[in-house]
C-alpha positions as CSV (number, residue, x, y, z in Angstrom):
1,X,105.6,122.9,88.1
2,X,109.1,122.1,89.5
3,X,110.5,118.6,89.6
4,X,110.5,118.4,93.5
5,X,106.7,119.4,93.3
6,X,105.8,116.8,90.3
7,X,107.7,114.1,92.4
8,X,105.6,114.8,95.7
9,X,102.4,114.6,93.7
10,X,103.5,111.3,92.0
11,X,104.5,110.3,95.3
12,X,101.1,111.2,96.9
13,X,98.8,109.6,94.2
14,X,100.9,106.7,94.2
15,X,100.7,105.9,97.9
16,X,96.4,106.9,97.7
17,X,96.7,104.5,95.3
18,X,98.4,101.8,97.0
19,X,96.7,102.7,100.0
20,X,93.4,101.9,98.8
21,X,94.4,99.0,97.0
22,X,95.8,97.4,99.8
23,X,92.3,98.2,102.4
24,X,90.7,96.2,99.1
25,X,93.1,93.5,99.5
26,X,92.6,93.1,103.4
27,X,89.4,93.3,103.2
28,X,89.0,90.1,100.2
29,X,91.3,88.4,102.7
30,X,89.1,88.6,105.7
31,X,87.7,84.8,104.0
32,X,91.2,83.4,103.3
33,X,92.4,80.6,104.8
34,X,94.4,82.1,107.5
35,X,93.3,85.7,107.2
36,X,95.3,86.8,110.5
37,X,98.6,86.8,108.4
38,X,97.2,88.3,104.8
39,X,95.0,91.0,106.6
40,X,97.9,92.3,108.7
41,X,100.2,91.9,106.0
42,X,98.1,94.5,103.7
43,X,96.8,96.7,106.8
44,X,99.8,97.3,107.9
45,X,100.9,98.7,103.8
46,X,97.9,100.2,103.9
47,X,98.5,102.4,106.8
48,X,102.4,103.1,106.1
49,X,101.4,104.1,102.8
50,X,98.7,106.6,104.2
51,X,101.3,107.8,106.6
52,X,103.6,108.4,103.9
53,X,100.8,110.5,101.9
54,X,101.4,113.3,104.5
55,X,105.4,112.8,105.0
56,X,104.2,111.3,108.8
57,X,106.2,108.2,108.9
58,X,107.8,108.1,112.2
59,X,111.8,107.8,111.9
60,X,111.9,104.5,113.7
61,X,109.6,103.1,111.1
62,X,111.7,104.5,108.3
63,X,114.7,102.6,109.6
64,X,112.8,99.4,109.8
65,X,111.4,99.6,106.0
66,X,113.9,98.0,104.6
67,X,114.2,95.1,106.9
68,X,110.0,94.5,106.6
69,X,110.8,94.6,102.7
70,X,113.3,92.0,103.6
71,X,110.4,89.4,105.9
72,X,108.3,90.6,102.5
73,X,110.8,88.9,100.3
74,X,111.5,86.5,102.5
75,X,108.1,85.6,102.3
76,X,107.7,85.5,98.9
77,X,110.5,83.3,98.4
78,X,108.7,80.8,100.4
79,X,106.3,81.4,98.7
80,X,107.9,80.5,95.7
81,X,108.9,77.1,97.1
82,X,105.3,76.6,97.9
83,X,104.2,77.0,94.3
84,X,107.0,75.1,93.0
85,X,106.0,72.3,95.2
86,X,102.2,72.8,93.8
87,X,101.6,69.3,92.2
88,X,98.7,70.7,89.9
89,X,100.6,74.0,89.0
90,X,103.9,72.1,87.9
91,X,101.8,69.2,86.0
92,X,99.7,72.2,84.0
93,X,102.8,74.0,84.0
94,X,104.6,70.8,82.1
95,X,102.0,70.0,80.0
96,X,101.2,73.3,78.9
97,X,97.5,73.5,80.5
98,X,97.9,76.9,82.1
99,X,96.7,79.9,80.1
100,X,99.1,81.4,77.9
101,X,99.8,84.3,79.0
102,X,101.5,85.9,82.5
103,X,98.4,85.9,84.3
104,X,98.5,82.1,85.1
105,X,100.5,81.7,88.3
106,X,97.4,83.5,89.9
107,X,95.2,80.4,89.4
108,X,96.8,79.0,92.6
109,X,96.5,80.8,95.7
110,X,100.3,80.4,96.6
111,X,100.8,82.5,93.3
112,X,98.2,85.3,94.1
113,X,99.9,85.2,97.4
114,X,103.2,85.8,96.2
115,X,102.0,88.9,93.7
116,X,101.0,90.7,96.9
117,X,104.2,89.9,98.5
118,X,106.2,91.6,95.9
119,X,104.0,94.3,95.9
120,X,103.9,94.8,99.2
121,X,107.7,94.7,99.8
122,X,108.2,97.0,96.9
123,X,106.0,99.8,98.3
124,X,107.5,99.2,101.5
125,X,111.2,99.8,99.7
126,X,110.0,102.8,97.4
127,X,108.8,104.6,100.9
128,X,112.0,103.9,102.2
129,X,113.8,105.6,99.3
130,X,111.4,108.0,99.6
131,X,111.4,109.1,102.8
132,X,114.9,109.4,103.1
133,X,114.9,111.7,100.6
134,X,116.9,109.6,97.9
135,X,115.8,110.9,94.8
136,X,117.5,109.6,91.9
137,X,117.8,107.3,89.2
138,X,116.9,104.0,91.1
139,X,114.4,105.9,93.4
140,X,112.8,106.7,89.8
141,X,113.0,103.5,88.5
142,X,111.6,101.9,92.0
143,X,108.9,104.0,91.7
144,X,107.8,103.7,88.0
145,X,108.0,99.8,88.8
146,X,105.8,99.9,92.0
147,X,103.8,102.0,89.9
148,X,103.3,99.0,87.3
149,X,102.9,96.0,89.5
150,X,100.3,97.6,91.4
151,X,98.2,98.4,88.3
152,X,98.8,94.6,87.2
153,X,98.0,94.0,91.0
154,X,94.8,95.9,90.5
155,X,94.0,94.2,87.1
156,X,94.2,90.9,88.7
157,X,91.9,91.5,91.6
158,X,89.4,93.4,89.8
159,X,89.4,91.7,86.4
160,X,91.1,88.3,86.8
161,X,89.8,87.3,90.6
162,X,85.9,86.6,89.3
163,X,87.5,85.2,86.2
164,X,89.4,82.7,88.0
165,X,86.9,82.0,90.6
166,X,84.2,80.9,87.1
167,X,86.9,78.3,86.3
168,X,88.3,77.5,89.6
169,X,85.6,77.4,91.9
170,X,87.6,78.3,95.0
171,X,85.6,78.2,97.9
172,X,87.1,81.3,99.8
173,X,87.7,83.2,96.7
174,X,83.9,83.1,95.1
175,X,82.6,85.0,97.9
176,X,85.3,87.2,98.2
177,X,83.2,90.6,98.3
178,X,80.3,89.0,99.4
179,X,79.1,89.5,103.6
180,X,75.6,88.9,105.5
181,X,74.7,90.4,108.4
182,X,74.0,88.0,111.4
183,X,72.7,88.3,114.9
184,X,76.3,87.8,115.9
185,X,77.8,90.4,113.8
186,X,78.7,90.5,110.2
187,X,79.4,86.8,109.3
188,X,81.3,85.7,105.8
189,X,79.4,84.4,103.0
């Protein structure tokens, strides 16, 4: 196998991957709070990074990957702000109440909301890189780390998320997979 054909099959698992991660993520957002800004913000990853399975991304779209990883960060670093400004994250935080390990920021919704965000943004970088065809060391290295925060991204929403939701007792979060059919349509649970 040659390098460019091992990098094009890294590329294409890692954007199936992402891909379907992030349908999962707009769909357990479709209960959120304000679902209009999370379920567009991971539809729209979703379908770049299925685009960018079959080398489709339209050129104008490639130029304006960076700048969406930019709103992405931007976004995140407000996010940031938020979570610094959470009064029951920076008292648990002080007086060491949070779990002990990494995983705690996502026991507030600002911080599960800015782990998307930088995942997000980075897959929106690491298609950029991609698509121009800039393979080298930081393409590599953008790639390898995409390729780890979307498996911690994947732990927390599959492992974590009904962990969290036992001790939390979020109300939008402890239905997030959970849908009944009304008259009306398909109604949330």
């Amino acid at each position: 196998m040659t390098s460019s054909t091992l990098n094009r099959f890294y590329q294409v698992t890692l954007n199936a991957i992402s891909a379907f991660f992030f349908v999962i993520a707009a769909y357990v957002n479709l209960n959120d709070p304000d679902p209009w800004l999370w379920v567009s913000v991971y539809t729209i990853a979703a379908v770049l990074n299925i685009f960018a399975m079959f080398n489709r991304i339209p050129q104008p779209v490639i130029s304006a990957l960076p700048s969406l990883a930019a709103v992405g960060l931007a976004l995140a670093a407000w996010q940031i702000v938020l979570l610094s400004r959470n009064e029951r994250f920076i008292d648990e935080l002080t007086y060491g109440k949070l779990s002990d390990d990494i995983w705690s920021f996502f026991e507030t919704e600002e911080g599960r909301e800015l782990g998307g965000l930088i995942v997000v943004s980075l897959s929106l970088i690491q298609n950029s890189t991609e698509s121009r065809r800039q393979s080298n060391l930081m393409s590599f290295l953008l790639k390898m780390t995409t390729a780890v925060l979307l498996g911690a991204a994947v732990y927390a929403l599959f492992v974590l998320q009904p962990l969290m939701n036992q001790k939390e007792k979020v109300a939008h979060c402890n239905n997030a997979w959970a849908f009944s059919k009304t008259e009306d349509g398909i109604e949330m649970m």
